[in-house]
N, C-alpha and C positions, 0 to 999 in steps of 0.2 A: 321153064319159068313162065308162072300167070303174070301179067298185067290188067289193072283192074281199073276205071277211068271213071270217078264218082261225078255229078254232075255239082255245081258248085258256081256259087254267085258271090259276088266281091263288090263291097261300099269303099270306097276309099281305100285303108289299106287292113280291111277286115276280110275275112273269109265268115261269109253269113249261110247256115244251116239250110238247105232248101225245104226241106220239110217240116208241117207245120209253124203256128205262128207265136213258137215261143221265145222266139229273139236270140236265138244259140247262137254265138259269133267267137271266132277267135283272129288274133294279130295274125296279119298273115308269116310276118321271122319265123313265129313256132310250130306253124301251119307242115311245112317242108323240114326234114332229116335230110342227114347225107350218110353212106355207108363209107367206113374207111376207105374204099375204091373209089370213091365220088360219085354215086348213082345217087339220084335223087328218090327219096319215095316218100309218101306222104305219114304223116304220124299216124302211130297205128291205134290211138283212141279215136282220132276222129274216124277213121275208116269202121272201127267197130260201132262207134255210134249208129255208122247207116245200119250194118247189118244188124244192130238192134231191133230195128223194125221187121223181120222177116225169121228169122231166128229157124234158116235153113240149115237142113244137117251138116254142112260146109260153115257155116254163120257159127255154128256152136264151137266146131274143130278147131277154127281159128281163132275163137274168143280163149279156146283151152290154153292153146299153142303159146298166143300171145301174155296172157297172164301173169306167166309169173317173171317177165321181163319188165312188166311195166312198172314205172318208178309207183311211187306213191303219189307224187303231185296230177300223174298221167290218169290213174284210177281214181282218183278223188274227183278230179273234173269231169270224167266218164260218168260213173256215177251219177256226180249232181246235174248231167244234162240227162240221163235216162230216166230218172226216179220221179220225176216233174208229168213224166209224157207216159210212163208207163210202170205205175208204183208197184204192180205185182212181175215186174220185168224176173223170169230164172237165172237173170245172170247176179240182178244186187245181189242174192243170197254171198254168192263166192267173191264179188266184188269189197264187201263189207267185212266179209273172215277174213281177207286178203289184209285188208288194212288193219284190223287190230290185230294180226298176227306183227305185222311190221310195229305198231304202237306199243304192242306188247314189248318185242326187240329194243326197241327204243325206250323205253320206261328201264328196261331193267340192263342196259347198256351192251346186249349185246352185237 
């Protein structure tokens, strides 16, 4: 088991993006998961956000990995923090079929 320890600054009860100065913040409640076991780990869109920036062959794996667990409101805010900082980013491609496959499902009630 990796542990991965991102670096991270807090306004009040916000968790604020360290990088760049585009204002990324979220609540810290949604910040932190728990696994049925009660281990704490951090949500796994903000963790991909960092590795957005670097889009090591590990960065990719776990962008694969994680994918197709992520809800829709999980990838929709991934998304609209990456597409802002980095508009030709390889991941929107599959981030964006991800979601109109799901809108698709949704539209036609499956």
């Amino acid at each position: 088991m990796s542990v991965q320890l991102l670096p991270s600054l807090f306004e009040n009860d916000q968790w604020v993006f360290p990088r760049g100065r585009h204002g990324i913040r979220m609540d810290v409640g949604p910040l932190t998961k728990v696994t049925p076991a009660g281990t704490p780990y951090q949500t796994p869109e903000v963790i991909l956000l960092y590795k957005s920036r670097q889009h090591r062959p590990q960065d990719d794996a776990d962008f694969r990995s994680v994918l197709p667990v992520l809800a829709d409101h999980e990838l929709t805010w991934l998304r609209d923090r990456i597409a802002p900082r980095l508009p030709d980013d390889p991941w929107l491609p599959e981030i964006n079929r991800r979601l109109r496959v799901i809108d698709h499902c949704l539209d036609h009630g499956m």
